[in-house]
C-alpha positions as CSV (number, residue, x, y, z in Angstrom):
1,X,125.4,68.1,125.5
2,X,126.6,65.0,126.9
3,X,130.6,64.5,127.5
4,X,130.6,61.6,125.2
5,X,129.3,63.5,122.4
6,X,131.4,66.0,122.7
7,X,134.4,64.1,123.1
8,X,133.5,62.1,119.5
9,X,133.2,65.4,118.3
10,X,136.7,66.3,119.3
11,X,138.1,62.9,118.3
12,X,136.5,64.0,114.7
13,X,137.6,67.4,114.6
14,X,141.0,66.4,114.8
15,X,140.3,63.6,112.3
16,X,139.4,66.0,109.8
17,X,142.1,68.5,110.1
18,X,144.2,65.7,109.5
19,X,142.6,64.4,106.6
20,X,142.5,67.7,104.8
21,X,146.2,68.4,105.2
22,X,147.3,64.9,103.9
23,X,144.6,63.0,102.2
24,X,143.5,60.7,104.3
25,X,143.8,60.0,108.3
26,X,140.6,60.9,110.0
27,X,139.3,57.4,110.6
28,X,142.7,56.2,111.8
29,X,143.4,58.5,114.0
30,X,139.4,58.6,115.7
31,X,138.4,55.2,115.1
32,X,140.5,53.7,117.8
33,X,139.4,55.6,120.4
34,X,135.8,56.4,119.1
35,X,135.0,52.7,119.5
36,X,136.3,52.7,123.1
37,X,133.7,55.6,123.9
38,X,130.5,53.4,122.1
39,X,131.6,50.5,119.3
40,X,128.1,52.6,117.9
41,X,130.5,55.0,116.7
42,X,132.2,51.8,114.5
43,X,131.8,51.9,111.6
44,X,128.8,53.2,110.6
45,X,129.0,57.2,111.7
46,X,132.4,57.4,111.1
47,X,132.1,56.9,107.4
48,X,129.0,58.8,107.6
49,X,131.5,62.1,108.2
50,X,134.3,60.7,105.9
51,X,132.0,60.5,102.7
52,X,130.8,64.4,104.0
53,X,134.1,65.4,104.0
54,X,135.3,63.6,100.9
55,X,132.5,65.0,99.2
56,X,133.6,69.0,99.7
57,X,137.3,67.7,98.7
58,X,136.1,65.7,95.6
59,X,134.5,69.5,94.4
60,X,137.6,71.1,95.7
61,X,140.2,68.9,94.2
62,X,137.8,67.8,90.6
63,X,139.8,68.9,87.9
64,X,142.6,67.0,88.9
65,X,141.4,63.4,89.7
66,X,141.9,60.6,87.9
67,X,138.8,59.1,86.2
68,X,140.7,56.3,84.4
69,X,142.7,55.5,88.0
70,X,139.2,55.6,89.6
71,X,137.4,53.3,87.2
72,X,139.9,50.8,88.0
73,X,140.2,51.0,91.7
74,X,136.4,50.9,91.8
75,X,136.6,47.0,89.9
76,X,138.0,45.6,93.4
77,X,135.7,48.0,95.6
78,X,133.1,46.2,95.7
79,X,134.0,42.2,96.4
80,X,136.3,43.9,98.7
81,X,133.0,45.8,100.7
82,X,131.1,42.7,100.4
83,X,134.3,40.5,102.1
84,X,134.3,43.7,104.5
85,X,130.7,42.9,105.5
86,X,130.9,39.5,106.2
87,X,133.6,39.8,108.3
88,X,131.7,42.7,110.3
89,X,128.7,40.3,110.9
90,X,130.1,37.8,112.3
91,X,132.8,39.1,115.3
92,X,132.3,40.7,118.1
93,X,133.5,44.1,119.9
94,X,136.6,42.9,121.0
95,X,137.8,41.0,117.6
96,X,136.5,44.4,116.1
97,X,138.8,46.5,118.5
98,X,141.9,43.8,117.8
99,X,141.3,44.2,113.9
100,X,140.9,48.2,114.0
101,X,144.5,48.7,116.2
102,X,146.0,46.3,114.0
103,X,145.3,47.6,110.8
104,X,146.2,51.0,112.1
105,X,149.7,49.8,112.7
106,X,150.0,48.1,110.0
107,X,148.9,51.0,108.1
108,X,151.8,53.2,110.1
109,X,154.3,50.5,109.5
110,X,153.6,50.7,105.5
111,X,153.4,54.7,105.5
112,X,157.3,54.2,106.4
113,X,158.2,52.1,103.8
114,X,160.8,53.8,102.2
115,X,160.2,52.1,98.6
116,X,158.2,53.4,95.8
117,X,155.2,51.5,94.6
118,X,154.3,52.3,90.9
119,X,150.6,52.8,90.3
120,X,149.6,49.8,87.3
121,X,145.8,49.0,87.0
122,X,146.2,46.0,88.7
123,X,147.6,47.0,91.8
124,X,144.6,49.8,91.6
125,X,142.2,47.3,91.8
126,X,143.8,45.3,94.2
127,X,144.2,48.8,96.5
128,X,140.1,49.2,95.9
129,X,139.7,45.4,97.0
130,X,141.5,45.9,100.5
131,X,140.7,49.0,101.0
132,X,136.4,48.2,100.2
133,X,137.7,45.6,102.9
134,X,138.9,47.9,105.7
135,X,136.3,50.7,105.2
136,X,133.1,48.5,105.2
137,X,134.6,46.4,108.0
138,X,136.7,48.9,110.4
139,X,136.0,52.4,108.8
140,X,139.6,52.6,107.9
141,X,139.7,52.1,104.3
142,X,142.2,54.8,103.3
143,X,145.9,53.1,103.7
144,X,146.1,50.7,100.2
145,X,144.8,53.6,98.3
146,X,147.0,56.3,100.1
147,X,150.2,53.7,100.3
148,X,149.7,53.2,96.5
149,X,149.3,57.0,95.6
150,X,151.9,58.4,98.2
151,X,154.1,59.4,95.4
152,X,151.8,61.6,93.7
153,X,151.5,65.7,93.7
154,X,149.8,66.7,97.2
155,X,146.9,67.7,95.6
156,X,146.7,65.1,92.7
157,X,146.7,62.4,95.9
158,X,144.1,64.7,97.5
159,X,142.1,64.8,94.7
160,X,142.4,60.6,93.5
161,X,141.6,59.7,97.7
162,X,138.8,62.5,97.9
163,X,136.9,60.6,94.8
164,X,137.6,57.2,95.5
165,X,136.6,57.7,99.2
166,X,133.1,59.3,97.5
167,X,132.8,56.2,96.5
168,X,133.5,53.7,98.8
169,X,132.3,55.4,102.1
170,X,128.5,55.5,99.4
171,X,129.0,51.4,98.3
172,X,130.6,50.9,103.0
173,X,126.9,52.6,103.8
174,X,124.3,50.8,101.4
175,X,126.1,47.0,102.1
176,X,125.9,47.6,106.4
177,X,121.8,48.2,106.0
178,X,121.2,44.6,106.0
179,X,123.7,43.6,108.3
180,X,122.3,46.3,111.1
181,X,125.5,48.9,111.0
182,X,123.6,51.5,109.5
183,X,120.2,52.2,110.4
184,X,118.5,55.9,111.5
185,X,120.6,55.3,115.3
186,X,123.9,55.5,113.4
187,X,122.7,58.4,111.5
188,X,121.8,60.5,114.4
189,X,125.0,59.9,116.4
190,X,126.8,60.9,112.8
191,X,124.4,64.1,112.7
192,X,126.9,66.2,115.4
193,X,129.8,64.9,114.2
194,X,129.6,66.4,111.0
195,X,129.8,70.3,112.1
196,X,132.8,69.0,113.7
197,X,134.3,67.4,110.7
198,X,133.5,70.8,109.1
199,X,135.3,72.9,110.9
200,X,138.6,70.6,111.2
201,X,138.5,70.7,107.3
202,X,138.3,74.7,107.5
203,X,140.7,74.8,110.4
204,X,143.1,73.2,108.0
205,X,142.2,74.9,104.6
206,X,143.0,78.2,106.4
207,X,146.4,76.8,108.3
208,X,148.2,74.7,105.8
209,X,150.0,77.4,104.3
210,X,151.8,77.8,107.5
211,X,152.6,75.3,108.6
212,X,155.0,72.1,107.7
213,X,153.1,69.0,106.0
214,X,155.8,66.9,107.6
215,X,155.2,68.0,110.6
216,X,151.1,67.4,110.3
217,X,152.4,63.9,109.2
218,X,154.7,62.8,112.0
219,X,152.3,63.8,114.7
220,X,149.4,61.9,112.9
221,X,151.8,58.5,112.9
222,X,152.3,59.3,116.6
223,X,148.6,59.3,117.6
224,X,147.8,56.6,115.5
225,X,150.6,54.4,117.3
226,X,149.1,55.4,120.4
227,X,145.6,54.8,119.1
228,X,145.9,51.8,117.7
229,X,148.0,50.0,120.6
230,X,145.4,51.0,122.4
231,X,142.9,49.9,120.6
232,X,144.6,46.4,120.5
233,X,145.3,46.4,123.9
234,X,141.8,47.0,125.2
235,X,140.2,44.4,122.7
236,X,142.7,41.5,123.9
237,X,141.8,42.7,127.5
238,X,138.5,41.9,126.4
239,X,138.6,38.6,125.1
């Protein structure tokens, strides 16, 4: 298998394990990097695994999601994918690479925010707008939605992310097809990455017990700094 492959498997691996012990994660912490291995990887395959794995969690986790939160979210998904779209069509590699670090740090700088944001309709549909946004555009559509429910029970904010990603990684896919980000060359590059995905989920699952969510937490922000200054700094090299 070539080294590429296997390193976007291990990119997603990670990813995943991530995701599974705090909700969301896995495209900010691969994204960056994926895209300096192939910008095929962006965003297409990426959400490809994310909607896999928020599909097992949305099963896991279905008793205790919202349907009324979801609903509302769901309002600003979709002139949020559409914006998300346009955006994607008409900039380049390196604007992509500048907007993926960037929102990565700004998503880090808001996970710190040490004030609580109370969950209203409104700013759930706002949340669905940006995030539609961010997924269709850079993959990483989980920070409004996570920011917003960051107060929540673990598994309440595993449960709300898992079904709103169901549905905005679905909506991300269908509105790339005519823009040519999804097409059957982004599904087979997302076809090994999905074992991978699987088995940083089960990794997790059988971990988490054991081990500190904090902890899980502070090392994600870590890479994602890394990642996503990285990500800016090789885009503006480009241009």
């Amino acid at each position: 298998m070539d080294v590429t492959v296997l390193l976007a498997m291990f990119l997603i691996f990670i990813g995943a394990f991530i995701q599974t012990a705090t909700g969301f994660g896995m495209a900010i912490v691969a994204s960056p990097l994926l895209l300096y291995i192939s910008p095929d990887y962006i965003p297409g395959p990426i959400i490809i695994v994310g909607l896999f794995i928020a599909s097992i969690n949305t099963f896991k986790y279905r008793t205790q999601i919202s349907l009324n939160g979801l609903k509302k979210s769901t309002i600003g998904l979709l002139p949020g994918s559409c914006v998300g779209a346009a955006i994607l069509y008409f900039i380049d590699v390196a604007q992509l690479s500048v907007l993926l670090g960037s929102t990565v740090l700004i998503a880090v700088g808001a996970s710190l925010l040490p004030f609580k944001v109370d969950v209203t309709p409104r700013r759930l549909m706002l949340a669905g707008f940006f995030s539609g946004f961010l997924g269709t555009s850079s993959g990483i559509g989980g920070p409004p939605m996570a920011l917003l429910l960051q107060h929540q029970n673990v598994n309440q904010i595993r449960a709300n992310l898992a079904g709103f990603f169901l549905m905005s990684s679905t909506l991300s896919l269908v509105i790339q097809i005519p823009i040519g980000y999804m097409s059957i060359k982004h599904v087979l590059l997302a076809l090994p990455l999905i074992p991978a995905g699987y088995a940083g989920h089960k990794l997790a699952i059988s971990v988490l017990p054991r081990i500190s969510q904090k902890l899980v937490r502070n090392i994600s922000l870590a890479l994602c700094v890394v990642a996503g200054l990285g990500a800016v700094y090789s885009g503006l090299k480009i241009i």
